[in-house]
C-alpha positions as CSV (number, residue, x, y, z in Angstrom):
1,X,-78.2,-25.0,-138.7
2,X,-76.4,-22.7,-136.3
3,X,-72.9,-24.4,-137.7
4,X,-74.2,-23.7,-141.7
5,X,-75.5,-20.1,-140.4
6,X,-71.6,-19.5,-139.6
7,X,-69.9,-21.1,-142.4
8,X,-72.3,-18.9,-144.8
9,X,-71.3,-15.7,-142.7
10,X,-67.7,-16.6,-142.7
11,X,-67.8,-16.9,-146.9
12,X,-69.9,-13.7,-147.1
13,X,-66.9,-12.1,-145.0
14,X,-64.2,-13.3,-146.9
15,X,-65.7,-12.5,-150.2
16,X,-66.2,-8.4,-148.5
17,X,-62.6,-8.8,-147.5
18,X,-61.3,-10.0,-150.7
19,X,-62.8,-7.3,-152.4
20,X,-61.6,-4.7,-150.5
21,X,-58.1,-5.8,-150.9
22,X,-58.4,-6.3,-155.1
23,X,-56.6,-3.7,-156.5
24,X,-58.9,-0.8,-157.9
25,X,-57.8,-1.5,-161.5
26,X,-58.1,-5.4,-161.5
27,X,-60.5,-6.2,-164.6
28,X,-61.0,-2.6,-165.8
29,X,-60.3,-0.4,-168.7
30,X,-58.6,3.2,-168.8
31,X,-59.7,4.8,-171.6
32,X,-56.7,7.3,-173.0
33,X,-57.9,10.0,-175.1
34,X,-55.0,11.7,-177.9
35,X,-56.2,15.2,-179.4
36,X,-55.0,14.5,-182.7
37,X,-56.5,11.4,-185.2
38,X,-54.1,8.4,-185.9
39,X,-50.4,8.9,-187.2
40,X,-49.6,11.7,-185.4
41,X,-46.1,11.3,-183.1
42,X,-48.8,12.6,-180.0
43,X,-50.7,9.3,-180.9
44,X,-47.5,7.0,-181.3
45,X,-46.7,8.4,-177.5
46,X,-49.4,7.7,-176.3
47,X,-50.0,4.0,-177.5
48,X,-45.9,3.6,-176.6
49,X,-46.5,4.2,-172.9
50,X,-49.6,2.9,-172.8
51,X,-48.3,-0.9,-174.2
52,X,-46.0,-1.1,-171.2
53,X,-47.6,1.2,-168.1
54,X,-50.7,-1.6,-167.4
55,X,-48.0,-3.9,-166.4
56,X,-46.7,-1.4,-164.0
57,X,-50.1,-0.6,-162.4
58,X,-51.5,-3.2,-159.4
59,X,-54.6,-5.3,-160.8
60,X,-53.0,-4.5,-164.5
61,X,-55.7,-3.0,-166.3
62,X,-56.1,-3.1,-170.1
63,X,-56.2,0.6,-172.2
64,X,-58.5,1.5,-175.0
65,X,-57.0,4.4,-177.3
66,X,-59.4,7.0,-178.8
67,X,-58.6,10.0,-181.0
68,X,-60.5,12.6,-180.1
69,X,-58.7,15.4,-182.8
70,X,-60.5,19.2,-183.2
71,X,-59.7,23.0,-182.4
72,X,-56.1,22.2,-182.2
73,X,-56.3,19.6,-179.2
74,X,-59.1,21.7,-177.5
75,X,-61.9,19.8,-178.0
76,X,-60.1,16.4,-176.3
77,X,-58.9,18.7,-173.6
78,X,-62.1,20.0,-172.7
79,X,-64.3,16.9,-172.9
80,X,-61.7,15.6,-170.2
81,X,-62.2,18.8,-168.0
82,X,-66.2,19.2,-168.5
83,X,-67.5,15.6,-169.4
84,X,-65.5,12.8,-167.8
85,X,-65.9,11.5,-164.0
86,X,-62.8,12.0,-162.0
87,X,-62.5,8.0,-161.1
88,X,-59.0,7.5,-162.9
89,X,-60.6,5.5,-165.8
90,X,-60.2,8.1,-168.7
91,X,-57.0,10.2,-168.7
92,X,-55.6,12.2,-171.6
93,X,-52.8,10.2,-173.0
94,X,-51.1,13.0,-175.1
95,X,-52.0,16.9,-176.0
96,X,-50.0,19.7,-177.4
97,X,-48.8,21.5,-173.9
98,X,-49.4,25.2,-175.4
99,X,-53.2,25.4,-174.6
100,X,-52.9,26.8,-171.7
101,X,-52.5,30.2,-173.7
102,X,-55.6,29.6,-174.7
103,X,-56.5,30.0,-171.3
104,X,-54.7,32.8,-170.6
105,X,-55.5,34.9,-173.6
106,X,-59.5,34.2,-172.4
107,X,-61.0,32.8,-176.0
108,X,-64.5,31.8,-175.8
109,X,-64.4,28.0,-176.6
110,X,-62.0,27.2,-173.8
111,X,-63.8,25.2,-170.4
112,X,-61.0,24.1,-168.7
113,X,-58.8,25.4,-165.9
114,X,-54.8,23.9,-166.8
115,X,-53.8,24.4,-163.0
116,X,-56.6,22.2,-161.9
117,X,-55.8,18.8,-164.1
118,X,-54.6,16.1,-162.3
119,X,-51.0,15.8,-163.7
120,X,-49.5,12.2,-164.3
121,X,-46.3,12.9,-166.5
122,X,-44.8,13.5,-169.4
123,X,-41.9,11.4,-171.4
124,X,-40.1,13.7,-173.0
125,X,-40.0,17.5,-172.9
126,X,-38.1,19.8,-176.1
127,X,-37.7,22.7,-178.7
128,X,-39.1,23.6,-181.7
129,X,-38.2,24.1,-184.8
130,X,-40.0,25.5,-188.2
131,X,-38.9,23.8,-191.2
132,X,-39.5,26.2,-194.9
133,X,-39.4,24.2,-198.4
134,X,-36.1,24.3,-200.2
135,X,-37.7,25.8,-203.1
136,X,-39.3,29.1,-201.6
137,X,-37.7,32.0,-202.1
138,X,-37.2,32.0,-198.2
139,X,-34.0,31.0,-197.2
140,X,-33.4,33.4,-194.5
141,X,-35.3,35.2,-191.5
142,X,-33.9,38.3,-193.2
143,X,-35.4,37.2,-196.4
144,X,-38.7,36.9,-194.6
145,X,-38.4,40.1,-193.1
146,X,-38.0,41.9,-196.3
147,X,-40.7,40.1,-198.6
148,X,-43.0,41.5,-200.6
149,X,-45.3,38.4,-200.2
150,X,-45.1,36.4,-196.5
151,X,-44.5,32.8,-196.5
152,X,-47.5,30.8,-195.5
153,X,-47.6,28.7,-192.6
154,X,-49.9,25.6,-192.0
155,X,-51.2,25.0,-188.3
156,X,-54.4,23.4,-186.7
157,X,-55.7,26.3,-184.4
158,X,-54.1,29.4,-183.3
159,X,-52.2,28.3,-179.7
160,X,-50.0,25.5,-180.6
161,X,-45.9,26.1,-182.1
162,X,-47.4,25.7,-185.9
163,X,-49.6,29.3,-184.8
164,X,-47.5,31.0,-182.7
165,X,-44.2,30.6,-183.2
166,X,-44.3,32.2,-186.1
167,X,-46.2,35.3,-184.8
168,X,-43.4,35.3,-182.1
169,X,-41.1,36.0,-184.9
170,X,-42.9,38.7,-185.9
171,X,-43.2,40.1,-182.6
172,X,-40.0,39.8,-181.4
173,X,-37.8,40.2,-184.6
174,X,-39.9,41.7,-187.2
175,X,-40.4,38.7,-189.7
176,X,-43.6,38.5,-191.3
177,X,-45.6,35.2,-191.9
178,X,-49.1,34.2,-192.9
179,X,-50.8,31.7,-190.7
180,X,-53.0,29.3,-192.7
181,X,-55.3,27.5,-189.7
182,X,-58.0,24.8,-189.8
183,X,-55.5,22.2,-190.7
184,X,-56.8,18.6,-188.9
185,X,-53.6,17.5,-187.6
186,X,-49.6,17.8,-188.8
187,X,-49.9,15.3,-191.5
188,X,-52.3,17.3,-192.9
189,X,-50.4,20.4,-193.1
190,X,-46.8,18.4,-194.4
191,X,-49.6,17.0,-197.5
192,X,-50.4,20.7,-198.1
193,X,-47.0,21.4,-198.0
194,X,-45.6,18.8,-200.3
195,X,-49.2,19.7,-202.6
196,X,-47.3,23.5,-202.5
197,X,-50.4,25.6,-201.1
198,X,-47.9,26.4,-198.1
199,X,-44.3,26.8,-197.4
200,X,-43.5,26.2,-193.9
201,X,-45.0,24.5,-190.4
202,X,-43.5,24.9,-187.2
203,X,-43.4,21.8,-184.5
204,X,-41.0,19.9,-182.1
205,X,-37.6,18.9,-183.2
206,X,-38.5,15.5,-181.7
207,X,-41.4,14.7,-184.0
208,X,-39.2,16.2,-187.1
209,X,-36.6,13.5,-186.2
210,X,-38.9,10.6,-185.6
211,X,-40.6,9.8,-188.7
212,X,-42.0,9.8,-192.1
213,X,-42.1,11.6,-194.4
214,X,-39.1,13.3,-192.8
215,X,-36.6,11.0,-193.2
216,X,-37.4,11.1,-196.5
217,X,-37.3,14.6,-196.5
218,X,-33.7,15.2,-195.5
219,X,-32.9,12.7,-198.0
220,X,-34.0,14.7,-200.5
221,X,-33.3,18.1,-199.0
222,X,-36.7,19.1,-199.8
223,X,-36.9,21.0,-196.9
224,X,-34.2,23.6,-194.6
225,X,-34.9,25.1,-191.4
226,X,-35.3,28.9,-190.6
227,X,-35.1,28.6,-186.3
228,X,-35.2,26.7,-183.3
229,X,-36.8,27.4,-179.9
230,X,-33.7,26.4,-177.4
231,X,-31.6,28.3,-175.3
232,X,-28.8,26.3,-177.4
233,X,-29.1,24.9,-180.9
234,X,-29.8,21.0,-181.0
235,X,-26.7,19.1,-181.9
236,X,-29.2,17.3,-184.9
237,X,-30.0,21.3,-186.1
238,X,-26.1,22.8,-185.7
239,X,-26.9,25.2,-188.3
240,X,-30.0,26.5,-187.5
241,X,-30.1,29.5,-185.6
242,X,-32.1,29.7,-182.2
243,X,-35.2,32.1,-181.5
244,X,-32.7,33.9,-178.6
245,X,-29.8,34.5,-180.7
246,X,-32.5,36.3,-183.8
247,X,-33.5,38.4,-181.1
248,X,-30.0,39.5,-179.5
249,X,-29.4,40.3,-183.6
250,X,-32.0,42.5,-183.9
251,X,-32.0,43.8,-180.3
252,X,-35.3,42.5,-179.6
253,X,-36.3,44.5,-176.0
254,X,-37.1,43.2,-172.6
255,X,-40.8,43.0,-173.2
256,X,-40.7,40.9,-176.3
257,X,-38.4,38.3,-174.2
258,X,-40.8,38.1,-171.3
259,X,-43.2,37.3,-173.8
260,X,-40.8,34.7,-175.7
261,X,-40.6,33.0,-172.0
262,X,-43.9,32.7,-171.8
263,X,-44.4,31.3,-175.0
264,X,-41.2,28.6,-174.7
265,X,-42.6,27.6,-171.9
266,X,-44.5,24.8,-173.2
267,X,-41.3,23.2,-174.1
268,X,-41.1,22.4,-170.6
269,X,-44.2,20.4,-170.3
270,X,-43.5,18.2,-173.5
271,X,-46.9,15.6,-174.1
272,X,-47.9,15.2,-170.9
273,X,-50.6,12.5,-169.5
274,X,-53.0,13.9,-167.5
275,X,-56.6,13.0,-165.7
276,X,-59.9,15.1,-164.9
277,X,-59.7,17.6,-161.7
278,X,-60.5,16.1,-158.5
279,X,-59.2,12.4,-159.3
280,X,-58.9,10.8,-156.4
281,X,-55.0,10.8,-154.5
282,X,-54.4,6.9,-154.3
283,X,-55.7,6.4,-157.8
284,X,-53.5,9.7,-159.3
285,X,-50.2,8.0,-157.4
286,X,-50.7,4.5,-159.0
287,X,-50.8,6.3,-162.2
288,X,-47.8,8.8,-161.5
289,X,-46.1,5.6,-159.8
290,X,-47.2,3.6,-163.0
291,X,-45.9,6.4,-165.2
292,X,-42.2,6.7,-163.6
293,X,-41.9,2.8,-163.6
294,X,-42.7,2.8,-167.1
295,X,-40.2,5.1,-168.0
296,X,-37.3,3.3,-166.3
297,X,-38.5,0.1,-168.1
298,X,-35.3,-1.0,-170.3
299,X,-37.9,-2.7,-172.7
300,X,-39.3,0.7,-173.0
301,X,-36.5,2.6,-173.2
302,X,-35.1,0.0,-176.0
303,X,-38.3,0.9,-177.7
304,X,-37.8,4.8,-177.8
305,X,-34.4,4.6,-178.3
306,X,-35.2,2.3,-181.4
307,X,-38.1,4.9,-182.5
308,X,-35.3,7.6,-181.9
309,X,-37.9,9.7,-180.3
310,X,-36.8,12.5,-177.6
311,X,-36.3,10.8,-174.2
312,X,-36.6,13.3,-171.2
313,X,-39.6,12.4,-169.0
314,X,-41.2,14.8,-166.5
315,X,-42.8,13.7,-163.7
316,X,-46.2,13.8,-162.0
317,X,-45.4,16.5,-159.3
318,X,-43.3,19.1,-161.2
319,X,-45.7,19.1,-164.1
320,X,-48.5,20.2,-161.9
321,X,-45.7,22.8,-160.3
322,X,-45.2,24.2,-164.0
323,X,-49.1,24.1,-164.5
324,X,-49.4,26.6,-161.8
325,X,-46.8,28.9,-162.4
326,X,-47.3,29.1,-166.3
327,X,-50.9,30.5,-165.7
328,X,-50.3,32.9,-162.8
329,X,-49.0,35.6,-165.7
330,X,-49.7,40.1,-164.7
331,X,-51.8,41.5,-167.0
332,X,-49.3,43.1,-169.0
333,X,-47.8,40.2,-170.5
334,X,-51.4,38.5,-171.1
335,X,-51.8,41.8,-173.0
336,X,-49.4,41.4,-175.2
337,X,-50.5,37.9,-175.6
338,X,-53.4,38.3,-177.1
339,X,-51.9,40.6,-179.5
340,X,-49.6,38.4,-180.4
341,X,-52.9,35.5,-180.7
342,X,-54.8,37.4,-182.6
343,X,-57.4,37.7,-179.7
């Protein structure tokens, strides 16, 4: 008895200790939310990383997609911040990065904090650009500054580059636009484009680059550009001027620039992945870890490369610097900001 007492104690010790050294992820699922529904380039990011970072993470977990698309990416990111546990088993797997102006500009419907998330990484980061149908009478940002009747825009809340870019525009160089909001996601505003109830949608050269109906569209010409966000012009846009040199034309002054840099800033950020506040720090370094490993994968690469999407990941650590120092803004410029938002 005494010997089967021991050999039952032993097995109940080594089934504690093998436990205890299974890797926290073995046989579970991370959930990855997207704020935008299906067939968005956020989505296709998303499900990209996502096919190749569980192999990368120890115990290699499986990952269930779900579209969570409202308020212009608000209502994904706040369900993150205000409804899901902080155990690293539901990140957010691709947002727009400009909701933190949200924050800043204090609207109502906003529960997060952006400094607080718990910042995994982000595979590419890039301008902007705002593309205007060929047949408009817009061909020109001088033309738009002169109209009678302001092109309309499409966009899907009032804080991502379809809202505010142009009202930066307008701020900073005088050209007039009407913002046409409620739009569910991009492809819905290209359909109301190409259906001709709107002119014009402003989003990352990336995205503009990467798909359908694009291609298609420079094809056809059925599109031009009117701007771009960078400090340089993108070698794929050579003839489309940038936001910085419209404003050294019209002598746009110091305050409208400060608020220009606040607005670019997103661009820095790109689609990042990122978890609930207070995830624990082993489980937020086998994701970052995860993350970088995935973006040095050469299958993965081969994979963007053959999706020609954008390709300049962020990591972990300076996304949660740039979370920080985006929101820390004086009063003056958050001033202006809402001005600018409509708020």
């Amino acid at each position: 008895m005494t010997k089967f007492l021991a050999l039952v104690v032993s097995c109940l010790l080594w089934a504690v200790s093998a436990q205890a050294q299974a890797p926290f992820y073995q046989g579970k699922t991370i959930r990855v939310i997207v704020g935008t529904p299906p067939g968005n380039l956020y989505d296709f990011w998303a499900r990209l990383i996502v096919d190749y970072m569980g192999k990368h993470i120890p115990g290699n977990p499986s990952f269930l997609v779900q579209n969570m698309p409202g308020a212009g990416h608000v209502v994904a990111v706040n369900y993150l911040f205000s409804n899901v546990k902080p155990d690293g088993l539901t990140i957010i797997g691709s947002v727009i990065p400009s909701l933190y102006l949200n924050q800043l500009i204090g609207r109502s419907e906003i529960q997060f904090d952006w400094a607080k998330f718990t910042w995994i990484g982000s595979p590419a980061r890039g301008s902007s650009q705002m593309y205007m149908r060929a047949d408009s009478p817009y061909k020109t940002i001088e033309e738009v500054r002169t109209a009678k009747e302001p092109p309309k825009c499409g966009a899907t809340g009032v804080t991502g580059p379809d809202s505010y870019f142009p009202k930066l525009l307008q701020e900073t160089v005088g050209a007039k636009f009407q913002i046409v909001t409620g739009y569910p996601g991009g492809t819905d505003i290209d359909l109301g484009v190409e259906r001709g109830e709107i002119h014009c949608r402003a989003f990352t050269i990336e995205a503009f680059f990467g798909r359908e109906p694009y291609h298609t569209w420079r094809k056809t010409n059925f599109v031009h550009h009117m701007f771009q966000s960078g400090g340089k012009r993108d070698a794929r846009l050579p003839n489309t001027p940038t936001i910085f040199e419209f404003m050294d034309k019209y002598k746009t002054p110091e305050s409208g620039r400060r608020l220009a840099t606040v607005l670019l800033g997103a661009d820095d950020m790109g689609r990042p992945m990122f978890g609930p506040p207070n995830m624990p720090a082993d489980r937020l370094k086998t994701l970052r870890d995860a993350f970088v490993k995935t973006m040095a994968d050469e299958q993965f690469r081969a994979d963007v490369k053959k999706r020609n999407y954008e390709f300049d990941p962020v990591g972990g650590e300076e996304l949660e610097r740039l979370a920080k120092e985006i929101v820390g803004q004086p009063p003056d410029v958050i001033d202006r900001l809402k001005k600018v938002l409509g708020n």
